[in-house]
RODO-2510 file (C-alpha; in nm, 4 decimals, decimal comma):
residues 429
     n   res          X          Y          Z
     1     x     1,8952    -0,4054     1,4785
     2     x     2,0935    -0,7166     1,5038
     3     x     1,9520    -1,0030     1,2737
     4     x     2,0208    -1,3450     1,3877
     5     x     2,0728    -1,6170     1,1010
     6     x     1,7133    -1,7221     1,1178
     7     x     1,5550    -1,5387     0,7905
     8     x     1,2210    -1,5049     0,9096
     9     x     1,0039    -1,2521     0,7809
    10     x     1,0025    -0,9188     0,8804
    11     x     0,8063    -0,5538     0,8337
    12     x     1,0792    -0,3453     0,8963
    13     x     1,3620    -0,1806     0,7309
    14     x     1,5582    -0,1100     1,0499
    15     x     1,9304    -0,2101     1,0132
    16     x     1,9305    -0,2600     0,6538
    17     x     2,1655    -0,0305     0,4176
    18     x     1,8898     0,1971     0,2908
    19     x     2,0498     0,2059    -0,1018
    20     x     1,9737    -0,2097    -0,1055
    21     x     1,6191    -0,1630     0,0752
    22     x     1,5458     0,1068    -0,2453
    23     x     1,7017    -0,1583    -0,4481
    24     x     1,4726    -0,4298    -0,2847
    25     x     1,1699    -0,2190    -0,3556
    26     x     1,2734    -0,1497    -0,7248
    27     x     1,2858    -0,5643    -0,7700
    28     x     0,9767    -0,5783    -0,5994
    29     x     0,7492    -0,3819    -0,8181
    30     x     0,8955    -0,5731    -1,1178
    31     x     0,7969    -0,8405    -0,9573
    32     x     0,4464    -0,7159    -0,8848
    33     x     0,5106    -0,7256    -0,4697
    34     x     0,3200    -0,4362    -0,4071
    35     x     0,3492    -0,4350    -0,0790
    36     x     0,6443    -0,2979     0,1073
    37     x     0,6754    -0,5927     0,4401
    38     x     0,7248    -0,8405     0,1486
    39     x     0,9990    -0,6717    -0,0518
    40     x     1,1736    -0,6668     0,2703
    41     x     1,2791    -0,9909     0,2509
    42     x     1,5149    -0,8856    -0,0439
    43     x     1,6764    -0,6410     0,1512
    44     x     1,7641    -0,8028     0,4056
    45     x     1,9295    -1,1501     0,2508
    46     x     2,1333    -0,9176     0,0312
    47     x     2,2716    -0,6886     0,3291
    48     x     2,3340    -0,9691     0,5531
    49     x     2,3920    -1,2863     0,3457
    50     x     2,1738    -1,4395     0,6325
    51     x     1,9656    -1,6985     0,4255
    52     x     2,2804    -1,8538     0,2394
    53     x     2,5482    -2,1443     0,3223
    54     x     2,8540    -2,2398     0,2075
    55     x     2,8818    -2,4965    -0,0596
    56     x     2,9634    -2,7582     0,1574
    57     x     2,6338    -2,6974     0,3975
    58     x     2,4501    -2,6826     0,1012
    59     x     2,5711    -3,0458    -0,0082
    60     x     2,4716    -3,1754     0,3444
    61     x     2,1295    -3,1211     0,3847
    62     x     1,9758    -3,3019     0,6762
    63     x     1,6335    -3,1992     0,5852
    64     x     1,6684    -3,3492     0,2588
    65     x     1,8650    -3,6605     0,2956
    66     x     1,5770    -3,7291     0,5489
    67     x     1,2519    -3,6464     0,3752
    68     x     0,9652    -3,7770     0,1931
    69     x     0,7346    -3,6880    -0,0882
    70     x     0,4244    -3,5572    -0,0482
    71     x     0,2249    -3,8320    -0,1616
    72     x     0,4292    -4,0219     0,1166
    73     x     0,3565    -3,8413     0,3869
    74     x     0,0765    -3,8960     0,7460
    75     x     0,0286    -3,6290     0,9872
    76     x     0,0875    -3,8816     1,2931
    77     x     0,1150    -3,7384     1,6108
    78     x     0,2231    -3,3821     1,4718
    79     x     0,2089    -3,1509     1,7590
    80     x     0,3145    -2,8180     1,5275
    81     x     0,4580    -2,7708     1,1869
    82     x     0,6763    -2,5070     0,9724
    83     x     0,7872    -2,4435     0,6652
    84     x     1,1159    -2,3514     0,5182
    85     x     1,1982    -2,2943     0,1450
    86     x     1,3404    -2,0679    -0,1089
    87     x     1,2969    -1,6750    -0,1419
    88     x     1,1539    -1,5771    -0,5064
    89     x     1,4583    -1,3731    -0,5717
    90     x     1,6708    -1,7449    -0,5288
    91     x     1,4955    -1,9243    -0,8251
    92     x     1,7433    -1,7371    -1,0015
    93     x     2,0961    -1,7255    -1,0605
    94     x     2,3556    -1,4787    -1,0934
    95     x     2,3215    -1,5237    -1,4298
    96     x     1,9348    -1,5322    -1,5055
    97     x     1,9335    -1,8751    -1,4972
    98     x     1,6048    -2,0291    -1,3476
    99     x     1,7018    -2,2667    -1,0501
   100     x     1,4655    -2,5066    -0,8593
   101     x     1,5524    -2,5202    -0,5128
   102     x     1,2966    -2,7060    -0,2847
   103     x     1,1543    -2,6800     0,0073
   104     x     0,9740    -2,8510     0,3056
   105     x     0,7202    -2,8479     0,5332
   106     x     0,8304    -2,9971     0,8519
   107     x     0,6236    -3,1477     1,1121
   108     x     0,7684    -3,1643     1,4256
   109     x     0,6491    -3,4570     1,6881
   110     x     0,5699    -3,4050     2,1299
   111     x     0,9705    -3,5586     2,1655
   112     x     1,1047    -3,2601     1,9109
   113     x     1,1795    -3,5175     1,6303
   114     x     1,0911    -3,3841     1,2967
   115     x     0,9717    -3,5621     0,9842
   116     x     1,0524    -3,3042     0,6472
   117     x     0,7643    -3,3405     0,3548
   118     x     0,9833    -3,2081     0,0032
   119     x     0,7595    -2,9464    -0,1794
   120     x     0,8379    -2,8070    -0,5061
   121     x     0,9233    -2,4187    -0,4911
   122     x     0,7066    -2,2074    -0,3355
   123     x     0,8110    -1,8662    -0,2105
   124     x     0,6131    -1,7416     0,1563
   125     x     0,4298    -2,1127     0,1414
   126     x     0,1151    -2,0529     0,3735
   127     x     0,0033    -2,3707     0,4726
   128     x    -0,2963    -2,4243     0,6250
   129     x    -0,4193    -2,7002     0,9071
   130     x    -0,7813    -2,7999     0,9935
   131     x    -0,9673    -3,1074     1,0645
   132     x    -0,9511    -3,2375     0,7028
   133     x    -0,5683    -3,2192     0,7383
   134     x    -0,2392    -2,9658     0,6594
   135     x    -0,3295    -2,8374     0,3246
   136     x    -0,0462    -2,6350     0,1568
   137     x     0,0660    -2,5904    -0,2360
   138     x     0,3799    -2,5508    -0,4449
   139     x     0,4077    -2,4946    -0,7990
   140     x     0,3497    -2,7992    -0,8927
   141     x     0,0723    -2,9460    -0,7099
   142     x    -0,2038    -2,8609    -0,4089
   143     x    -0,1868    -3,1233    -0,0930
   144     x    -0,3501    -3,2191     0,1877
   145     x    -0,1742    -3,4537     0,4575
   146     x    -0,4486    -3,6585     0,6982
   147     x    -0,3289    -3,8564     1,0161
   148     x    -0,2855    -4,1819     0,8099
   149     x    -0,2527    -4,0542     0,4127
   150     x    -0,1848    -3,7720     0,1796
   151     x    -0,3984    -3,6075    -0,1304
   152     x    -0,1790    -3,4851    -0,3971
   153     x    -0,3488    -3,3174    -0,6695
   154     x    -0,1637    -3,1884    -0,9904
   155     x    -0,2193    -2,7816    -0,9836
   156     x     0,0463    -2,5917    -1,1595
   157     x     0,1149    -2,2394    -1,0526
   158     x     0,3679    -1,9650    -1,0309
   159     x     0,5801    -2,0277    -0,7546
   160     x     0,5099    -1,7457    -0,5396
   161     x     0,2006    -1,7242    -0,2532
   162     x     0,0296    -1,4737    -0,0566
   163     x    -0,2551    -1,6626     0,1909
   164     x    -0,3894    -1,9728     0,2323
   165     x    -0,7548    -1,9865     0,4095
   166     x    -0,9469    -2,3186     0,5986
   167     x    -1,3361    -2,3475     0,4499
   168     x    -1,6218    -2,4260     0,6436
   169     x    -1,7038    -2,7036     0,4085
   170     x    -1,3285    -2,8832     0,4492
   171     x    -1,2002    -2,6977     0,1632
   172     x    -0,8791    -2,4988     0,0999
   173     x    -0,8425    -2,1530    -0,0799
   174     x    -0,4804    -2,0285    -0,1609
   175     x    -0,3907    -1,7306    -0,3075
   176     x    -0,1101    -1,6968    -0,5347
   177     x     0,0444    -1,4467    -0,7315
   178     x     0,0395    -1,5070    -1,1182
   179     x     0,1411    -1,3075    -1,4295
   180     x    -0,1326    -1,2173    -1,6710
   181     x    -0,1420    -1,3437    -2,0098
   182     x     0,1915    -1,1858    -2,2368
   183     x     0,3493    -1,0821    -1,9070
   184     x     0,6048    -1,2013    -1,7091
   185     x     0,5250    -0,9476    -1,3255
   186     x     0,3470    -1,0988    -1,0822
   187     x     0,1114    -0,8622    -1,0538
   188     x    -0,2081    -1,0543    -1,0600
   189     x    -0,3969    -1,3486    -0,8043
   190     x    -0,4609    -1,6925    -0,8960
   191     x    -0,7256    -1,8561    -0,6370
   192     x    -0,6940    -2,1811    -0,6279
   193     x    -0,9223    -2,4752    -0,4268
   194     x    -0,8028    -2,7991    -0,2679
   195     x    -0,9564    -3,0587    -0,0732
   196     x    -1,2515    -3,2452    -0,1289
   197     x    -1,4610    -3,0568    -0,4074
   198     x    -1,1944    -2,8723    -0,5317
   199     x    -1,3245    -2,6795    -0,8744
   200     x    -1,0717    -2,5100    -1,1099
   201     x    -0,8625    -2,1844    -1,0527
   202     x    -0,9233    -1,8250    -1,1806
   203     x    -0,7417    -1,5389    -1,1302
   204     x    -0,8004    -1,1649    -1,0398
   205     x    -0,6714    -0,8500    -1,2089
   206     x    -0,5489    -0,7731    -0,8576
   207     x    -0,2923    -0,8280    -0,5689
   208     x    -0,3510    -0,8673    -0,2019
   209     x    -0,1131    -0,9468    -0,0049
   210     x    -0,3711    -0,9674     0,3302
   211     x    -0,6970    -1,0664     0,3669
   212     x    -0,9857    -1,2378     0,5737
   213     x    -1,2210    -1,4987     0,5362
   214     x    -1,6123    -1,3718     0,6311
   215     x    -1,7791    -1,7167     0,6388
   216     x    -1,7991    -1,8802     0,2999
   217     x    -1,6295    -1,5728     0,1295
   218     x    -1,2560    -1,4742     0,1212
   219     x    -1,1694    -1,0602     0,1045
   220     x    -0,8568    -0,8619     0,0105
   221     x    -0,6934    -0,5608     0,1099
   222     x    -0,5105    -0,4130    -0,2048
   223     x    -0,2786    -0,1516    -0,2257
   224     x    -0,2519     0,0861    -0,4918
   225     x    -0,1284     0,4125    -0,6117
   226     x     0,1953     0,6869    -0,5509
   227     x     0,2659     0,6799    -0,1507
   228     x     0,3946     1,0236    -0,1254
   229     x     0,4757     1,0667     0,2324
   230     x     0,1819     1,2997     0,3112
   231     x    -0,0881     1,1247     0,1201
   232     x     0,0157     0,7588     0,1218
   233     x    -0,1714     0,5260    -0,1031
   234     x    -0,5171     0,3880    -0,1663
   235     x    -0,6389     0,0808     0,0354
   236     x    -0,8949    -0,1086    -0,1803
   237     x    -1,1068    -0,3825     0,0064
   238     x    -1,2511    -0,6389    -0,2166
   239     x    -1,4018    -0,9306    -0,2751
   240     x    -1,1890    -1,2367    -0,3932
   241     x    -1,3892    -1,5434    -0,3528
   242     x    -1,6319    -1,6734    -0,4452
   243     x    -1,5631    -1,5365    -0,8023
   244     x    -1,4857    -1,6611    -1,1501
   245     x    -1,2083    -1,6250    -1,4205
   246     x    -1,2720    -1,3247    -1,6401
   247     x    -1,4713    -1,1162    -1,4031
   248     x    -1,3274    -0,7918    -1,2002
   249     x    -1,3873    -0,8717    -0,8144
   250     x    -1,6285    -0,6419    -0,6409
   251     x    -1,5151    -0,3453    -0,4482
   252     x    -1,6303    -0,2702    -0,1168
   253     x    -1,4422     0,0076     0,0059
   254     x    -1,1301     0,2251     0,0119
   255     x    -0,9609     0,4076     0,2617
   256     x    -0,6047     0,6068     0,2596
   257     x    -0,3311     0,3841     0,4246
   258     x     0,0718     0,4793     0,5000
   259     x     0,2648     0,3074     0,2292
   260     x     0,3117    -0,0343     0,3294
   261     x     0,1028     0,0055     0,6383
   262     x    -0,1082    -0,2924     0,6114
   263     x     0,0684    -0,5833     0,6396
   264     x     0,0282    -0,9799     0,7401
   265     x    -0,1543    -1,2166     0,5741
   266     x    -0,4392    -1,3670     0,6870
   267     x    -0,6385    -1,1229     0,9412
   268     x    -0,9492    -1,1727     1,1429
   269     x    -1,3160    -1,0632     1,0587
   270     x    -1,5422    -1,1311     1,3732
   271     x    -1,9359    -1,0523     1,2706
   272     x    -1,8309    -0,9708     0,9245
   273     x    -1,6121    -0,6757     1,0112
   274     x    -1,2478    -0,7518     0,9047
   275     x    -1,0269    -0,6400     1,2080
   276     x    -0,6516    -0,5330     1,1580
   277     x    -0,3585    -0,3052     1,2641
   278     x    -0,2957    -0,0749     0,9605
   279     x    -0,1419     0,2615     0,9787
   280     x    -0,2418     0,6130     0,8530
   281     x    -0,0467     0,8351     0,6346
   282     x     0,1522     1,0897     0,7882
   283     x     0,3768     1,4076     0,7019
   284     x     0,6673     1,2316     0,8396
   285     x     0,6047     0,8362     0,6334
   286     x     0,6339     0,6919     0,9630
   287     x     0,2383     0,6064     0,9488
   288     x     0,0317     0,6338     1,2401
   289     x    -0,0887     0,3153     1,4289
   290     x    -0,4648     0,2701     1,4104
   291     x    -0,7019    -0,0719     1,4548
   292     x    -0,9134    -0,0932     1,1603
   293     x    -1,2931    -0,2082     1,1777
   294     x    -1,4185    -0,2787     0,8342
   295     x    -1,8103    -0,4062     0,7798
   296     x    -1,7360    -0,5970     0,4526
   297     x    -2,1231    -0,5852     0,3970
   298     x    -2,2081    -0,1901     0,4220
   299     x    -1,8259    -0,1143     0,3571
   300     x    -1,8403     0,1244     0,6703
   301     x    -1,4934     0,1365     0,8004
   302     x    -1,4096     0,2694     1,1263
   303     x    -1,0280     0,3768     1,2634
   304     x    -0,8949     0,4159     1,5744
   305     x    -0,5378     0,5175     1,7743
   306     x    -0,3733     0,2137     1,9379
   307     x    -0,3237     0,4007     2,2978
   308     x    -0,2400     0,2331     2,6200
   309     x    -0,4381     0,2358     2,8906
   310     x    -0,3233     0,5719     3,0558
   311     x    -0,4278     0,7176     2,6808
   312     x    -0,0721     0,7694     2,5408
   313     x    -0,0116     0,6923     2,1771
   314     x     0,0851     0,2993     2,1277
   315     x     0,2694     0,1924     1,8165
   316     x     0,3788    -0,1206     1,6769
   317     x     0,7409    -0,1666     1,4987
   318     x     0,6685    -0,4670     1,2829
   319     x     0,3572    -0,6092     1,1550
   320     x     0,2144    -0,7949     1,4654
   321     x     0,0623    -1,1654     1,4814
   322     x    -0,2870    -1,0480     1,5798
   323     x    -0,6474    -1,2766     1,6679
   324     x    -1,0031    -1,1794     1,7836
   325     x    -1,0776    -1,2794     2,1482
   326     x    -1,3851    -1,2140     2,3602
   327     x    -1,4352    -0,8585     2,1519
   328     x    -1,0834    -0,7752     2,1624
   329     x    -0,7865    -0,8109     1,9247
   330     x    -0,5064    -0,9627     2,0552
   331     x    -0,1977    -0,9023     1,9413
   332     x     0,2134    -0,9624     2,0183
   333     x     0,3822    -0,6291     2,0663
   334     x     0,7799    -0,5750     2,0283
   335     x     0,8104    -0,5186     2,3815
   336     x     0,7630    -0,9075     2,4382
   337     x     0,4126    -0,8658     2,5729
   338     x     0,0281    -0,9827     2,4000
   339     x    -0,1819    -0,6412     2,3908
   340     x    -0,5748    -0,6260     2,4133
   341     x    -0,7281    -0,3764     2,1524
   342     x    -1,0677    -0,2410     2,2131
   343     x    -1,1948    -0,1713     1,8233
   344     x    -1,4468     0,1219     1,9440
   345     x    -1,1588     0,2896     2,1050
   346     x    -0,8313     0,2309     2,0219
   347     x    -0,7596     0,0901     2,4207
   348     x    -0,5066    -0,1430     2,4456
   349     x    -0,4556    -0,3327     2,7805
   350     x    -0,1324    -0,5632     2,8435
   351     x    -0,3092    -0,9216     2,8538
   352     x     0,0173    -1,1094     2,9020
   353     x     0,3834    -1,1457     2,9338
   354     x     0,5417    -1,4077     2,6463
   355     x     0,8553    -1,4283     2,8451
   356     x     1,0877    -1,3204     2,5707
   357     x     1,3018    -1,0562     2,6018
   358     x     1,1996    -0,7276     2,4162
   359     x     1,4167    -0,7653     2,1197
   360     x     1,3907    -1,1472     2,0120
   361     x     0,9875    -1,0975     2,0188
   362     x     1,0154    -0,9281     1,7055
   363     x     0,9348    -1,1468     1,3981
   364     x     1,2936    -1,1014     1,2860
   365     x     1,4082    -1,3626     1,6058
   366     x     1,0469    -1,5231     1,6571
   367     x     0,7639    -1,6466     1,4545
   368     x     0,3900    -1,6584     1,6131
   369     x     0,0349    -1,7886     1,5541
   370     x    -0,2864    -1,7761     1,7620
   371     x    -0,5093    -2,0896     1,7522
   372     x    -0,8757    -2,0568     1,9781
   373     x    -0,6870    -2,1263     2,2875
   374     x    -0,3171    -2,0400     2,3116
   375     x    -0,0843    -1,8667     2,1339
   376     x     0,2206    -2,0630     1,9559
   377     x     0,5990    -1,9246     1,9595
   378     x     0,8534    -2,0717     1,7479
   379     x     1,2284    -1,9731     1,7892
   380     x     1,5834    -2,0166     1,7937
   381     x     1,6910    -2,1259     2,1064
   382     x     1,9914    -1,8729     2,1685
   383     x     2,0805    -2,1240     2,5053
   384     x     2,1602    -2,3959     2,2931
   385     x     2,2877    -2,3437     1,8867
   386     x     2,1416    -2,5790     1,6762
   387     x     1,7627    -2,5911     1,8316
   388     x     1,4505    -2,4396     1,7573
   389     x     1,1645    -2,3986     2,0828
   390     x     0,8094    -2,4161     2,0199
   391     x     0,6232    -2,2756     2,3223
   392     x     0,2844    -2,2766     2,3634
   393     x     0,0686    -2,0067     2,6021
   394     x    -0,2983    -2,0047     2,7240
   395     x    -0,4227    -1,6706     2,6247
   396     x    -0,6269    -1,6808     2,9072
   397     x    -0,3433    -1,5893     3,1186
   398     x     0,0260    -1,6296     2,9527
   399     x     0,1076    -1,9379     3,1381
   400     x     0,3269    -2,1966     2,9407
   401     x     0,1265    -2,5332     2,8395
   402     x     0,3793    -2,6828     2,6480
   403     x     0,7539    -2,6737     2,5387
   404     x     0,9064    -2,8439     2,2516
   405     x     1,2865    -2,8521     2,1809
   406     x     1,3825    -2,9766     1,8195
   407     x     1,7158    -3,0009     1,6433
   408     x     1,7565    -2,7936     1,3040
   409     x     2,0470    -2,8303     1,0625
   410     x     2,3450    -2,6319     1,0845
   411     x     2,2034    -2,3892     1,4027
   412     x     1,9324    -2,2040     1,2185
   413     x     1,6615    -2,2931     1,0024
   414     x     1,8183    -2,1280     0,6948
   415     x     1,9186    -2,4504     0,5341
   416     x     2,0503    -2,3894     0,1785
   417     x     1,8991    -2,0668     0,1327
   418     x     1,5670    -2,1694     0,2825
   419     x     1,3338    -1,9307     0,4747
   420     x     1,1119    -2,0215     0,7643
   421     x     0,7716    -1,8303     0,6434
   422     x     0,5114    -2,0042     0,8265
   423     x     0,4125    -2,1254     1,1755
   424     x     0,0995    -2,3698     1,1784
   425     x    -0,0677    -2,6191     1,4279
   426     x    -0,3617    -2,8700     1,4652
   427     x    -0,7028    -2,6998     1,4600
   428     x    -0,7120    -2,9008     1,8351
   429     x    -0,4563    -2,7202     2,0193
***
């Protein structure tokens, strides 16, 4: 697989030098990264040097020389937003040394001019936008940008996230990963609140890397256990918020899972029953491709084979964007096409065509996000070097709404050593 220099992330190992992916995964669980997609990331900048820059780029940083702080910055007219930053692994040096490389959270205007926000670090930011504004944190502080001012709130934190999740009630819930007390792995989740009402963090002896929100409450998937080929691991669901600091979150649920075979963030949960792509163990590691349909009330969890619609076996290569639509997940398959899922069967019915060829609508060349209406592409224009294209779809029926051409430094987003982890747009469009 041919990796362009746009460091997005990805769930697949294809096309890295297996020795550095084990050595990726070996970092990873000192880390605490438990899941596989994530450690990924690792592999992948160290086999292709993709997410670095000569000195001299690094010294001429458009994004910086034109930003603001946080406390500066209005939403405006923002028609779609990203952010780029620094990997975990790149707070580092060579030499152990700790290094503090920032990023930012661009917002990017209807005539493709884009204003960058400066963040402290924050590896795999997940920001968040809804009608109280774009919410996001970074280690130092949790803010929330409105059309005509900003909220910055001191909130120290490790610099290292996992989801971010819109309330009901205007309020933001971000979950971080944090090292318990006399330890320095990440192996543990910090919850914290922003927004209007914000009370105090706690953190969980636990760490999911996906989850859901269910109304008012927030739950995780966590993996845990040896992922022999033929067994795989555990997949605990659980509930992560509401809780409190010193209290184990209550378990709703296991099931067995492929190593690694759950991946992506935030996931839907229609009716209270989180809906997901996961994977099965098999004999062969590879996993096989099932649509999960978990009640996170009774904890009754139902699988079932992604097949098309002639009833052949339907897989996924990477962890796909998904969304719940009219009793159907929808989700963006590596052929370049949105699939329907039927939960009770497994069905899966091309809805539309995105239009991108079948290799650059992998998350490695493309990054997506569903909002109620349309689904949002951003991506390196390979017509024109130096651009990124935001494209926006109805789902109704795959027909382009709106395109947005914007410049990025140096013909990628990877501007020193940044990585674009995060797609998000008004809760409008």
């Amino acid at each position: 697989m041919t990796i362009r220099r746009l460091c997005i992330f990805t769930g697949s190992t294809r096309g890295a030098d297996p020795a550095l992916v084990e050595s990726a995964e070996g970092i990873g669980r000192g880390l605490g990264w438990g899941a596989r997609s994530l450690v990924l990331t690792l592999a992948f900048t160290t086999a292709l040097g993709a997410c670095g820059m000569s000195g001299d780029a690094k010294a001429k940083n458009p994004l910086a020389d034109n930003s603001v702080m946080p406390r500066d910055a209005t939403l405006g007219d923002a028609q779609f937003a990203f952010f780029v930053g620094p990997q975990f692994d790149e707070m580092v040096s060579n030499l152990g040394q700790e290094r503090w490389p920032p990023g930012y959270v661009v917002l990017v205007d209807a005539d493709g001019s884009h204003r960058p926000i400066r963040t402290a670090r924050m590896d795999m930011m997940r920001p968040a936008w809804a009608g109280a504004g774009l919410a996001f944190g970074d280690e130092k502080a949790d803010v929330v940008v409105a059309r005509h001012k900003a909220s910055v709130r001191p909130s120290p934190k490790d610099p290292a996230q996992n989801m971010m999740f819109a309330m009901p009630d205007g309020r933001f819930i971000g979950v971080y990963r944090a090292a318990p007390e006399g330890s320095d792995v990440l192996s543990s989740n910090r919850i914290v609140e922003s927004g209007e009402g914000a009370r105090g963090p706690y953190e969980l002896p636990l760490n999911a890397f996906t989850g859901a929100r269910c109304g008012k409450r927030i739950f995780g998937l966590v993996e845990e256990g040896a992922a022999d080929a033929d067994e795989g691991a555990t997949e605990r669901l659980v509930l992560m918020y509401p809780g409190q600091e010193g209290t184990s979150p209550r378990e709703i649920g296991s099931r067995r899972v492929a190593s690694g075979g759950t991946s992506g963030f935030e996931v839907e949960c229609p009716d209270s029953v989180m809906t997901y792509l996961s994977r099965q163990p098999t004999a062969d590691g590879r996993g096989k491709p099932v649509i999960v349909s978990w009640d996170v009330d009774s904890g009754a969890v139902t699988e079932k084979p992604l097949q098309s619609t002639s009833g052949e076996a339907l897989g996924f290569d990477l962890a796909p964007s998904s969304s719940w639509r009219k009793g159907r997940l929808e989700w963006v398959h590596q052929d370049g096409w949105v699939y329907r899922t039927d939960p009770e069967t497994g069905r899966s019915e091309r809805a539309f065509d995105t239009g991108l060829p079948e290799d650059e609508s992998q998350e490695s060349w493309a990054m997506f996000t569903f909002s109620d209406r349309y689904l949002h592409i951003l991506r390196a224009a390979s017509y024109n070097t130096g651009h990124l294209e935001y494209r926006r779809l109805n789902r109704a029926d795959g027909k382009p709404v709106q395109t947005i051409e914007t410049k990025v430094p140096s013909g990628s987003v990877n501007v020193a050593d940044l990585n674009l982890s995060a797609l998000v747009v008004p809760p409008d469009r």
